[in-house]
GUFIPA-708776 format. One record per residue (C-alpha): residue number from 1; residue in three letters; x, y, z. Coordinates in Angstrom, 3 decimals. Example, Ala and Ser with C-alpha at 12.3 -4.5 7.8 and 13.67 -1.06 7.14 Angstrom:
% residues 2
pos;code;x;y;z
1;ALA;12.300;-4.500;7.800;
2;SER;13.670;-1.060;7.140;
% end
This chain:
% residues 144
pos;code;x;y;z
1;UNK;28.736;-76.866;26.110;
2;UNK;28.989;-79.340;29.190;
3;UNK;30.182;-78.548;32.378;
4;UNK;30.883;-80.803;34.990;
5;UNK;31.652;-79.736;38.699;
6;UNK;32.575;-82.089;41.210;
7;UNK;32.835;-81.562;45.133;
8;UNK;35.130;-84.319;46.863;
9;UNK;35.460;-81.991;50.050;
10;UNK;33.237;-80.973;53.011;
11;UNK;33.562;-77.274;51.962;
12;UNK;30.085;-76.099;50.738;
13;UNK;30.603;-74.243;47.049;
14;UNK;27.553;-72.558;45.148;
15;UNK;27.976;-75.169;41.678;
16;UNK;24.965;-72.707;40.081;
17;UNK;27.331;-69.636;40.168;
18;UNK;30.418;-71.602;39.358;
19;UNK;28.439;-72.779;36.486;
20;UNK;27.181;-69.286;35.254;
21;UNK;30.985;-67.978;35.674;
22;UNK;32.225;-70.445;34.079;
23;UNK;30.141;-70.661;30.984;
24;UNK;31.041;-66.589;30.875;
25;UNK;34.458;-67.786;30.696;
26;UNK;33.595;-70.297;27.598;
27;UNK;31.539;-67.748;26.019;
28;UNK;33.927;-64.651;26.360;
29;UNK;36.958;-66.986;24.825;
30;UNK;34.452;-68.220;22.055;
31;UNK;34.857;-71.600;23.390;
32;UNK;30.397;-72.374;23.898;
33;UNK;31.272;-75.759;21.957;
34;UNK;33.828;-77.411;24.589;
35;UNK;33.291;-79.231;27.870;
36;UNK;35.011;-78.699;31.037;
37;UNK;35.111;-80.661;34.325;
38;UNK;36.086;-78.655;37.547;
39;UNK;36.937;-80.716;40.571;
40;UNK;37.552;-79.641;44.232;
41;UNK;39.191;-81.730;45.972;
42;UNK;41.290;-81.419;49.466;
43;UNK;45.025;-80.215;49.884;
44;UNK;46.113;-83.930;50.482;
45;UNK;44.431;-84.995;47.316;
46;UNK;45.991;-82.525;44.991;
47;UNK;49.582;-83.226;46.405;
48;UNK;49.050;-86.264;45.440;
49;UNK;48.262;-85.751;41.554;
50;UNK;50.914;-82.802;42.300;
51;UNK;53.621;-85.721;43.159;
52;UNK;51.870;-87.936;40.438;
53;UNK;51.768;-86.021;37.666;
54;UNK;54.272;-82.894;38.165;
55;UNK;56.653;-84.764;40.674;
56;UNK;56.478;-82.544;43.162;
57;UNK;55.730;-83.430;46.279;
58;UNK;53.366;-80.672;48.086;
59;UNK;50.025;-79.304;47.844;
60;UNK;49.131;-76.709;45.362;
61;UNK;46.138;-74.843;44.434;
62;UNK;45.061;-75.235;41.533;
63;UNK;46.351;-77.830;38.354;
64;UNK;45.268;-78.434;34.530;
65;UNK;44.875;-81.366;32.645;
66;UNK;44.583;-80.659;28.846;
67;UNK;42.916;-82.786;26.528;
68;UNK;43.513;-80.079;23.797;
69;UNK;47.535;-81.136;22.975;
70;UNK;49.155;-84.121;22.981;
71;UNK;49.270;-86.876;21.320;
72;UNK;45.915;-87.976;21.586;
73;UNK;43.909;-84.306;21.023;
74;UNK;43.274;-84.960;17.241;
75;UNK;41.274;-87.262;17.910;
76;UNK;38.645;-86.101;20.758;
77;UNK;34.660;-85.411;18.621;
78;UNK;33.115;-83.842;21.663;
79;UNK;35.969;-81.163;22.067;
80;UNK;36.301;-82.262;25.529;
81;UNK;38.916;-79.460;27.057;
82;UNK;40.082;-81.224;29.954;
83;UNK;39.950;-80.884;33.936;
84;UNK;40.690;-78.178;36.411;
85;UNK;41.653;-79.410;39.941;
86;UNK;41.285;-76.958;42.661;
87;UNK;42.091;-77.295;45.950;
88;UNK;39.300;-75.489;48.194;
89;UNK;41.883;-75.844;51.299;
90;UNK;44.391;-73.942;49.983;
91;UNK;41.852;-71.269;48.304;
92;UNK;40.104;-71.314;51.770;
93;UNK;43.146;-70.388;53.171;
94;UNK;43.737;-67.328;50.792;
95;UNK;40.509;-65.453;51.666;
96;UNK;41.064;-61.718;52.855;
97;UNK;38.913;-59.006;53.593;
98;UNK;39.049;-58.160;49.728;
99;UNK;38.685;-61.745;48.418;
100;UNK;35.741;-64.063;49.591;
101;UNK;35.883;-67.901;48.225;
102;UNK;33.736;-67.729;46.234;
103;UNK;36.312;-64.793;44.194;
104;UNK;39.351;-66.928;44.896;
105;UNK;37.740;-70.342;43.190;
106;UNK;36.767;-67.741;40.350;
107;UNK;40.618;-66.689;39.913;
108;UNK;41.597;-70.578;40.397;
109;UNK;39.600;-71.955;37.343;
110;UNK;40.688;-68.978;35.218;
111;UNK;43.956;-69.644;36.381;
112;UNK;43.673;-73.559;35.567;
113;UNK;41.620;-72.603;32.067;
114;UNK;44.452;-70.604;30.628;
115;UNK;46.931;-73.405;31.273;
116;UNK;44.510;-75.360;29.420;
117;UNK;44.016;-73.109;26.239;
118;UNK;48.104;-73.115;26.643;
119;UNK;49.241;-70.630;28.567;
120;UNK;52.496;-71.074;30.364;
121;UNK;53.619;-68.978;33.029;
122;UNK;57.086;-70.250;32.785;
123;UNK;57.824;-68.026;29.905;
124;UNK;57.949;-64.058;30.417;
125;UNK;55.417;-63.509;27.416;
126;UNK;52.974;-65.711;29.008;
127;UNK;53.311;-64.574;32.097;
128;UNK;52.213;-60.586;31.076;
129;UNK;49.607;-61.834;28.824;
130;UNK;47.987;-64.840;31.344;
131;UNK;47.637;-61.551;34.262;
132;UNK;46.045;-59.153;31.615;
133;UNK;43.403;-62.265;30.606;
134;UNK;42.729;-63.178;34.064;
135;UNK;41.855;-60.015;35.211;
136;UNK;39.630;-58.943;32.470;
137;UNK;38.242;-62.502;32.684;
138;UNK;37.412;-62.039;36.641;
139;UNK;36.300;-58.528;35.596;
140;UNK;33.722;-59.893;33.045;
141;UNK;32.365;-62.768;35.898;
142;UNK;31.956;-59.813;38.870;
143;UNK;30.078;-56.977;36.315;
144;UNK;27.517;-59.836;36.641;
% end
């Protein structure tokens, strides 16, 4: 398993207990083999790929890239799963009394991992069962 976080903000993270959550993730979804690369970047930066890549032109928090479909995922050795792109603005922003930042990047990369593993939360079925997984997933990081 490889995991790769990158910071391209001023907003201090903890990368060891992103790390350790994350892995739970991998290892809870029987997924130890892939690699992941988690990137925080700034709102202006992610409205960018947002416009780029979605067309839609605003900041979001959080978007996938999936090397796992397509045209080209037959042919990746290393299992590479793809990148999550968070925005630590906009989950700054979202903090409340229940909910530190650490919690909300937690919820983001879940969030960004199903859409990965090919979840869509366009369609009603998806939607039920991507709630249901993140939840027990964010249950599994905070039992420790």
């Amino acid at each position: 398993m490889s995991l790769v976080i990158e910071n391209r903000t001023n907003i201090r993270v903890n990368k060891t207990d992103i790390l350790q959550a994350t892995k739970k993730i991998l290892n809870a979804l029987d997924m130890k083999k892939y690699s992941l690369n988690i990137i925080f970047v700034t709102d202006s930066e992610i409205r960018g790929l947002n416009k780029q890549y979605r067309k839609i032109d605003k900041a979001t928090d959080v978007l996938s890239f999936s090397l796992l479909e397509g045209a080209f995922s037959n042919i990746n050795p290393c299992y590479e799963m793809g990148d999550i792109v968070v925005s630590l603005e906009t989950a700054k922003h979202r903090i409340t009394k229940k909910n530190n930042l650490t919690k909300e990047i937690y919820k983001l990369i879940i969030h960004g991992f199903l859409h990965i593993a090919g979840f869509d939360h366009q369609l009603k079925n998806d939607t039920d069962k991507m709630r249901s997984m993140e939840k027990k997933l964010i249950n599994l990081i905070e039992q420790g």
